[in-house]
C-alpha positions as a LaTeX table, in Angstrom:
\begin{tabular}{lrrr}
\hline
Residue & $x$ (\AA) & $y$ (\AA) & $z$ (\AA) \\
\hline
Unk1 & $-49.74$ & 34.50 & 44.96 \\
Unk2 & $-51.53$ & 34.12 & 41.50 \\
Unk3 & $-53.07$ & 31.04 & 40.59 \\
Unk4 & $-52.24$ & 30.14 & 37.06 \\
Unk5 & $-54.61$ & 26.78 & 36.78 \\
Unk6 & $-57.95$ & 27.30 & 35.46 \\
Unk7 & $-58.63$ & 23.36 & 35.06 \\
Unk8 & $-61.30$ & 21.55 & 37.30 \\
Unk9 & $-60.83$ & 17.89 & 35.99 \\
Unk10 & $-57.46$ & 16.83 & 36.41 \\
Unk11 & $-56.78$ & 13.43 & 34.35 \\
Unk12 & $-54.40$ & 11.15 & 35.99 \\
Unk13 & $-51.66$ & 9.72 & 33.85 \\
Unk14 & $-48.53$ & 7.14 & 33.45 \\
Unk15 & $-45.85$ & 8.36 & 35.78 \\
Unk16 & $-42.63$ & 9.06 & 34.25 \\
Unk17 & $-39.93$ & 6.32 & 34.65 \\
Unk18 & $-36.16$ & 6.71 & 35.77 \\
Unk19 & $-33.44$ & 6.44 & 32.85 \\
Unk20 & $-30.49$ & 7.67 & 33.23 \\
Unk21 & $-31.34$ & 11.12 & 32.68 \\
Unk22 & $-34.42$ & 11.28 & 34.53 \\
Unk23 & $-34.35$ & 9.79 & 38.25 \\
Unk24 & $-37.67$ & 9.94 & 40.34 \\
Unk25 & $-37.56$ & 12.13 & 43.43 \\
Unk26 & $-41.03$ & 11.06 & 44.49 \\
Unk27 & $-43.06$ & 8.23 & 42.85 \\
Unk28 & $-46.85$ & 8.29 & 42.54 \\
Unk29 & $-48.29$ & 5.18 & 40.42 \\
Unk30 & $-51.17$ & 7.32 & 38.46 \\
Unk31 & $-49.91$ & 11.00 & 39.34 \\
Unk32 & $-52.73$ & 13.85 & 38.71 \\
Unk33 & $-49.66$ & 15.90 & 38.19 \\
Unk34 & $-45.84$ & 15.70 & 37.13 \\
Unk35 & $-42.91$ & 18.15 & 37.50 \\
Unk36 & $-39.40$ & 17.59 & 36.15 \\
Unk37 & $-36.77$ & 19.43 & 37.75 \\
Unk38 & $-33.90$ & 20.95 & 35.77 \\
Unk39 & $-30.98$ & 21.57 & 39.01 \\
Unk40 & $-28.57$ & 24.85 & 38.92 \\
Unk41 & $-25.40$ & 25.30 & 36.96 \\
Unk42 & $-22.92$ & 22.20 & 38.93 \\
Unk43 & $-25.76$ & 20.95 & 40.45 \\
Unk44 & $-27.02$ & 17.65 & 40.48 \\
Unk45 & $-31.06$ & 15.60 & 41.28 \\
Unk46 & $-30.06$ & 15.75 & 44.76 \\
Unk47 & $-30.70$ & 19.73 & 44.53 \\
Unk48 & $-34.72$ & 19.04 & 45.05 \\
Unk49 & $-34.74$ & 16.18 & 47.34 \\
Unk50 & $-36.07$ & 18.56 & 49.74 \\
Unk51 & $-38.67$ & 19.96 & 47.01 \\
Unk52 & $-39.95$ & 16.58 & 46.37 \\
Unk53 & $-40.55$ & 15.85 & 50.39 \\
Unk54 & $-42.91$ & 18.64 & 50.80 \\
Unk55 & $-44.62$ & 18.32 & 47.35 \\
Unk56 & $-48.05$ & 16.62 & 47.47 \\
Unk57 & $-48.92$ & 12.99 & 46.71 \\
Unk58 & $-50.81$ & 13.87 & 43.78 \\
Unk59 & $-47.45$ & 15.29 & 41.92 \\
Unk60 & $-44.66$ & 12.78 & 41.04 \\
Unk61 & $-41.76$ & 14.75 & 41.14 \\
Unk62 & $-38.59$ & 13.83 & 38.55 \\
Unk63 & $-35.17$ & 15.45 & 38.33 \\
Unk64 & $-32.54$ & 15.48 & 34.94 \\
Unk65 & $-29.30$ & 14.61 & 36.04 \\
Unk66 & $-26.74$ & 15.73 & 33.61 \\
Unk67 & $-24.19$ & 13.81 & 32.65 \\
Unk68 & $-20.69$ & 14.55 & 34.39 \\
Unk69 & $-21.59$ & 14.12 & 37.79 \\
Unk70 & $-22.42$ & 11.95 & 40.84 \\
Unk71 & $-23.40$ & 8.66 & 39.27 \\
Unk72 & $-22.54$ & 9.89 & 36.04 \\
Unk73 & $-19.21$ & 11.25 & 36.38 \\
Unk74 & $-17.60$ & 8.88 & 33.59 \\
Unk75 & $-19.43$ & 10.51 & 31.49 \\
Unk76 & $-18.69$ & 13.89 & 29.60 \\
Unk77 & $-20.21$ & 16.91 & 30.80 \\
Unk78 & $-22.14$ & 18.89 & 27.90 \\
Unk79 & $-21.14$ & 22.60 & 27.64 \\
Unk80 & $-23.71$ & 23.68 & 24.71 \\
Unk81 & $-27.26$ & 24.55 & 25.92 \\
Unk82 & $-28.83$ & 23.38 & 22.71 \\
Unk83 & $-27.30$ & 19.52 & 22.62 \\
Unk84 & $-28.22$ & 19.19 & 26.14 \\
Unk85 & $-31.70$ & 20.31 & 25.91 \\
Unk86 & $-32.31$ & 18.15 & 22.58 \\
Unk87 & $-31.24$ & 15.27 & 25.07 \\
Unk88 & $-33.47$ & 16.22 & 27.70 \\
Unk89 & $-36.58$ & 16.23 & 25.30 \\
Unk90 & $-35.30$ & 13.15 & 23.60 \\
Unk91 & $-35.52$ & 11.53 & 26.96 \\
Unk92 & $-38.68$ & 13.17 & 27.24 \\
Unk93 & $-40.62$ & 12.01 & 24.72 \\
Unk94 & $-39.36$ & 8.48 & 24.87 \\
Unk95 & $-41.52$ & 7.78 & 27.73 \\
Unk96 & $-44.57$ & 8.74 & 25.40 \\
Unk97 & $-47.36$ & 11.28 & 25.49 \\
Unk98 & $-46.91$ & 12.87 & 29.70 \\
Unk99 & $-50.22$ & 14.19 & 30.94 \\
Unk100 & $-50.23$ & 17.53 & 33.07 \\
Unk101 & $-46.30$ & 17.98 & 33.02 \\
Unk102 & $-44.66$ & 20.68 & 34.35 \\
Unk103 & $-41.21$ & 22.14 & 34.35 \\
Unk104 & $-39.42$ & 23.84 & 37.43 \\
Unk105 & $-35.84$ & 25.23 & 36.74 \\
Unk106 & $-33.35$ & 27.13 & 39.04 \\
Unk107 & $-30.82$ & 29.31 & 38.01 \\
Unk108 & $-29.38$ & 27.66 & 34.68 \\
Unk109 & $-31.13$ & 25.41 & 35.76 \\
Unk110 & $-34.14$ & 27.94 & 34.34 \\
Unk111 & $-32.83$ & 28.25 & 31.06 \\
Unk112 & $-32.78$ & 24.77 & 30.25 \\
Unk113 & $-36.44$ & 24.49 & 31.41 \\
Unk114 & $-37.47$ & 27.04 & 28.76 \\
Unk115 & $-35.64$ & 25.82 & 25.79 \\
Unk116 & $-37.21$ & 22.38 & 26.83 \\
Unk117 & $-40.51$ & 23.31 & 27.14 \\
Unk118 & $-40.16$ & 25.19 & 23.72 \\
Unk119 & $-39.05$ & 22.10 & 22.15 \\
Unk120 & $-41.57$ & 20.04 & 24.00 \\
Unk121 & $-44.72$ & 21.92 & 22.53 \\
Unk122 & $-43.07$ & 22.50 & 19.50 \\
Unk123 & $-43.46$ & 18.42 & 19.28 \\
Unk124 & $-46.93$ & 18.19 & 20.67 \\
Unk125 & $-46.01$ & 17.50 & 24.20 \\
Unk126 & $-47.74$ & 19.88 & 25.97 \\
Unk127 & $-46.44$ & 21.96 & 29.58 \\
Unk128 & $-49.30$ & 22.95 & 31.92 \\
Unk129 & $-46.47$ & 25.32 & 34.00 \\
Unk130 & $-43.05$ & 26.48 & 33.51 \\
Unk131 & $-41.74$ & 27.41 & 36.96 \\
Unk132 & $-38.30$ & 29.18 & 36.23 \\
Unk133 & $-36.39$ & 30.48 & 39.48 \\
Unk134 & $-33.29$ & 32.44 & 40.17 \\
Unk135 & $-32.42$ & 33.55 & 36.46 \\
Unk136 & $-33.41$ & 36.16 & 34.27 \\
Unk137 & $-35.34$ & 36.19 & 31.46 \\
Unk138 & $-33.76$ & 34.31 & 28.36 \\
Unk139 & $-33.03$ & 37.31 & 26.20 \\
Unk140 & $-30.81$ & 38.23 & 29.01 \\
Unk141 & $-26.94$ & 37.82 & 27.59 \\
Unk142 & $-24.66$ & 37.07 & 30.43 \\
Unk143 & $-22.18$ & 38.95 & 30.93 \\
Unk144 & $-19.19$ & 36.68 & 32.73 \\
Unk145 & $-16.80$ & 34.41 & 30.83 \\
Unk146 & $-16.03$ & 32.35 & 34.22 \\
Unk147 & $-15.80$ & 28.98 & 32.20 \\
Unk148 & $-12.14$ & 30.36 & 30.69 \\
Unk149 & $-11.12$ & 31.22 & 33.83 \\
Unk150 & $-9.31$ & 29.63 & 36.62 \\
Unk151 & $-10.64$ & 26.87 & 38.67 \\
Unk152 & $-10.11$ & 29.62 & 41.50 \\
Unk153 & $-12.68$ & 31.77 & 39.35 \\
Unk154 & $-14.76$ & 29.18 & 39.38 \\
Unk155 & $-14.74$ & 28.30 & 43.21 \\
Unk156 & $-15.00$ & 32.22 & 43.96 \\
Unk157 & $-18.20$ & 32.45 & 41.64 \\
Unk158 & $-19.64$ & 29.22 & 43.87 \\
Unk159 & $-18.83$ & 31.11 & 47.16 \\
Unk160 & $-20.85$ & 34.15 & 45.76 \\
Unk161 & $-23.61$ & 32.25 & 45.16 \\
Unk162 & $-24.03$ & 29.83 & 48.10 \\
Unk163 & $-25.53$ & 30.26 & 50.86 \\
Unk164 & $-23.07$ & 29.03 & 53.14 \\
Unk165 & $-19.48$ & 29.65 & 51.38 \\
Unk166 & $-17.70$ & 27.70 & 53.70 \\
Unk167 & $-19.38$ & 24.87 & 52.24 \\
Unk168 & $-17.86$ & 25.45 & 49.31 \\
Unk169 & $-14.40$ & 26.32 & 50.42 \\
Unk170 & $-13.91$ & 22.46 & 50.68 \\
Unk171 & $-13.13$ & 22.73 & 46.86 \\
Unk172 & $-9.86$ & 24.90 & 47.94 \\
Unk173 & $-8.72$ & 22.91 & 50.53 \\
Unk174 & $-9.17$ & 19.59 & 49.04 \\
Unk175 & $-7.45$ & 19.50 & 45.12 \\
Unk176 & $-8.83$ & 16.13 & 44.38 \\
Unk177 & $-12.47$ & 17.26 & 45.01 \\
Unk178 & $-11.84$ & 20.24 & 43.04 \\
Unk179 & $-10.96$ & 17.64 & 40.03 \\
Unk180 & $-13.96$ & 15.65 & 40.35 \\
Unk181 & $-16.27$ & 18.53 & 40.70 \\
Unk182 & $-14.79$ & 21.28 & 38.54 \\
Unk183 & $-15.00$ & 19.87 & 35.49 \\
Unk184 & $-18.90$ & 19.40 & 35.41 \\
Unk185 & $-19.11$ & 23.22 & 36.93 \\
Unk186 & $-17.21$ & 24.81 & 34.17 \\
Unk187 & $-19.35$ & 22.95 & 31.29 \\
Unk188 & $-22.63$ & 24.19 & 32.84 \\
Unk189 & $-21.09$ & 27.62 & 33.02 \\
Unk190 & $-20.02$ & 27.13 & 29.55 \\
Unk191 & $-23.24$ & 25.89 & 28.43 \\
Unk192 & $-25.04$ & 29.43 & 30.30 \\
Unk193 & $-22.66$ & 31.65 & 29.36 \\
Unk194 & $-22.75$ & 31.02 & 25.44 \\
Unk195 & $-26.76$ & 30.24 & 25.15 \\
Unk196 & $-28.05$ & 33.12 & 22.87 \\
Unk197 & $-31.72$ & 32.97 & 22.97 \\
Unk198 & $-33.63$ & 32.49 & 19.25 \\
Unk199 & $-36.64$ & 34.64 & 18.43 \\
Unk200 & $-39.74$ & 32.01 & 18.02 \\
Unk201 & $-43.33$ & 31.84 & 19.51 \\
Unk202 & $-44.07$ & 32.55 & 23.00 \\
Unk203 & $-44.88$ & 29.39 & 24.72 \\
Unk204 & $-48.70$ & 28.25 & 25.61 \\
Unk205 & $-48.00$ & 27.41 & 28.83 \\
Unk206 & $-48.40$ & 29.25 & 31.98 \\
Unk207 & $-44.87$ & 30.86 & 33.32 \\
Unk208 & $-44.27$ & 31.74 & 37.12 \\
Unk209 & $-41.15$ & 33.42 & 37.94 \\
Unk210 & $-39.20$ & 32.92 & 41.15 \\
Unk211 & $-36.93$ & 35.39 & 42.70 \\
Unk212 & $-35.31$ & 36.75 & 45.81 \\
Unk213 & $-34.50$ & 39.71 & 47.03 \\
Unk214 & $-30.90$ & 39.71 & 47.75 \\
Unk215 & $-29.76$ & 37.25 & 44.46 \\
Unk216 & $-26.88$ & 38.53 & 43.19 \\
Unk217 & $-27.26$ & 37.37 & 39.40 \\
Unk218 & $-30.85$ & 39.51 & 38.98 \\
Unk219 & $-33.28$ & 41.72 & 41.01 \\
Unk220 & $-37.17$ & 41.29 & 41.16 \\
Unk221 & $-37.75$ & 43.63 & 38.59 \\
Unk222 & $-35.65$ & 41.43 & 35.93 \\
Unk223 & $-38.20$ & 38.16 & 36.76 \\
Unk224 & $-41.29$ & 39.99 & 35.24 \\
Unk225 & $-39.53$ & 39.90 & 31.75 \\
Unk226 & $-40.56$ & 36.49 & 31.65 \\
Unk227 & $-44.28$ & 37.72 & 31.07 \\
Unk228 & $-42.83$ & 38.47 & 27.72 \\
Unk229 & $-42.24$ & 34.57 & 27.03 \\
Unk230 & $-45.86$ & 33.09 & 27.36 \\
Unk231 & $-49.39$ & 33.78 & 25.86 \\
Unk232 & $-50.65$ & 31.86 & 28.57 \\
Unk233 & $-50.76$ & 33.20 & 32.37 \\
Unk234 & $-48.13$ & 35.20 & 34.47 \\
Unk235 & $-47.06$ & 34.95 & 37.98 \\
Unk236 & $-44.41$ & 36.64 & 39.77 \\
Unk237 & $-43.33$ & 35.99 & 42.88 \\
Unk238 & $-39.88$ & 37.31 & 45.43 \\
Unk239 & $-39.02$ & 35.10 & 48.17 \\
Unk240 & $-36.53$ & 36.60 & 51.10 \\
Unk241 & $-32.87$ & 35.36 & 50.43 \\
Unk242 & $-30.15$ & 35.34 & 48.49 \\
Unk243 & $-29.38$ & 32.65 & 44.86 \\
Unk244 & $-30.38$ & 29.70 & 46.75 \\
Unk245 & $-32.95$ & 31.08 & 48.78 \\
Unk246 & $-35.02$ & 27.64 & 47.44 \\
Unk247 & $-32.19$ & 26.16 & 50.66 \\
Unk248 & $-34.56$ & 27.94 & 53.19 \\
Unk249 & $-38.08$ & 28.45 & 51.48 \\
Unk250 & $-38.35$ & 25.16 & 50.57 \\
Unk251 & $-41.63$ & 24.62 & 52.24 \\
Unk252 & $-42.84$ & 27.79 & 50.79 \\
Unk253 & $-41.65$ & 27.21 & 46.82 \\
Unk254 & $-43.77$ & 23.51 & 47.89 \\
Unk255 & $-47.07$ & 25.76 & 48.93 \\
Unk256 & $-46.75$ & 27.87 & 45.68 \\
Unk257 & $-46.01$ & 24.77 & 43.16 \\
Unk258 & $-49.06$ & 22.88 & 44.81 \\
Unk259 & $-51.55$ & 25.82 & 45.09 \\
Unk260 & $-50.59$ & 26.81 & 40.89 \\
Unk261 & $-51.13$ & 23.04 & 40.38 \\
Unk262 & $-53.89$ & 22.84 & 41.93 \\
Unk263 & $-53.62$ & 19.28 & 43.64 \\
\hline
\end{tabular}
């Protein structure tokens, strides 16, 4: 594993605060370190619970929740990547200048990560690390058009993915699940499968790319593109598992965030 950190003082900073769009996993009063969490296409905060239980005290740990689901289900899901990231950093930069903030995305969860962490520096608010899991680089175009298909698409696509399909199979069997879930699923897969990535500058910030060996959306190889998308420091780094291999190395993806950190 590659340490990306070359700092030795670490200043400690205002922890982030809960708003809607950004709920706190694990609170530290003057972190040394902060990581946002963007969750996987459908997915929701509660996707790093886990994450933030084995993370350090030393690292606050917040999680977007986008609109559409769980608490926020009244409220419209957003299928375009770019108003939902300009959200995100709105959010963002509301709470004022974050010291040592990092970014950890899974899956399209990933994508919005980067565009947010372009958008961040491009402000002035700087990102120590970009941790993007689970998702190829963002020049990748994909492929699927699931979010014009059936719900049955949809809920196929989810059983490909998870790690336990029969957990997802509940969507089938129970219609008025499927309505309350759906809906917020086939945005995000909207929102992925119509980003088109913009030339610009690399970012500053470190990157280290997550992947597993048996994910069905990318192989290892694809994660190293993402060394194309930073001047700062690369790391690359396969995990055993399938998409949501994070389900099973959660203790592990903990060890690597804290040792890149540097807590």
């Amino acid at each position: 594993m590659t340490n990306l950190s070359t700092e030795k003082e670490i200043d400690v900073g205002k922890a982030i605060v809960a708003t809607d769009w950004l709920r706190v996993l694990r609170a530290h009063p003057a972190p040394r370190r902060q990581l946002l969490c963007f969750p996987p296409g459908g997915g929701s905060v509660t996707a790093y619970r886990a994450l933030a239980e084995q993370l350090d005290d030393g690292i606050a740990v917040v999680a977007v929740q986008y609109p559409g689901r769980q608490d926020r289900l009244g409220e419209p899901a957003i299928d375009d990547m770019d108003t939902l990231v300009d959200r995100i950093v709105e959010e963002v930069l509301d709470q004022g200048p974050v010291q040592q903030l990092s970014l950890f995305g899974h899956s399209m969860g990933a994508t919005v990560a980067f565009e947010t962490a372009r958008r961040l520096e491009r402000k002035g608010q700087p990102v120590t690390t970009l941790f993007v899991s689970g998702r190829p680089a963002p020049t990748f175009v994909e492929p699927g058009r699931l979010h014009l298909g059936s719900d049955d698409d949809l809920i196929g696509d989810l059983e490909r993915l998870a790690t336990d399909p029969a957990s997802v199979r509940i969507l089938r069997e129970e219609p008025s699940l499927a309505e309350l879930v759906l809906p917020a699923v086939r945005s995000d897969y909207q929102a992925i499968e119509t980003y088109r990535y913009r030339e610009g500058a690399a970012l500053a910030c470190d990157v280290s790319a997550l992947v597993s060996t048996d994910d069905p959306t990318m192989t290892p190889e694809q994660a190293r593109d993402w060394r194309e998308h930073t001047r700062g420091a690369f790391a690359h780094t396969v995990f055993p598992g399938g998409h949501f291999y994070l389900d099973d190395k959660v203790s592990e993806v903990a060890d690597l965030i804290a040792r890149t950190l540097q807590t």
